[in-house]
C-alpha positions, -999 to +999 in steps of 0.1 A: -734+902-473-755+893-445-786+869-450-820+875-435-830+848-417-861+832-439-894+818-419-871+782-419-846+798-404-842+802-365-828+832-347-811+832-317-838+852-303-864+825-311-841+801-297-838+822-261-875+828-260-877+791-267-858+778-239-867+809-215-908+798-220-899+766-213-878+767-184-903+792-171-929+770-176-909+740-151-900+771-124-924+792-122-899+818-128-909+844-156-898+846-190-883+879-188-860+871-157-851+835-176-840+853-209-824+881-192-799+853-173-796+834-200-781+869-224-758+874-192-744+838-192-737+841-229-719+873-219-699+863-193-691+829-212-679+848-243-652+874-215-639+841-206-604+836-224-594+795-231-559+787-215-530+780-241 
């Protein structure tokens, strides 16, 4: 049973658009390109295996 998040609650996407709008906001780079690189780090961070 999955929960939908409630207005207290805070989804990731929130969270993203958060920091992108932000960082955006400091660069001068657009929010778009920001959250785009920010979904990609979270990609490549979750390929990367820990060592045993």
């Amino acid at each position: 049973m999955h929960k939908q998040p409630t207005s207290s609650q805070v989804t990731k996407a929130q969270i993203y658009r958060s920091i992108a709008s932000s960082t955006a906001i400091e660069t001068g780079v657009s929010v778009q390109k920001i959250e785009q690189q920010l979904k990609k780090n979270q990609a490549q961070a979750k390929a990367v295996g820990l060592a045993r």
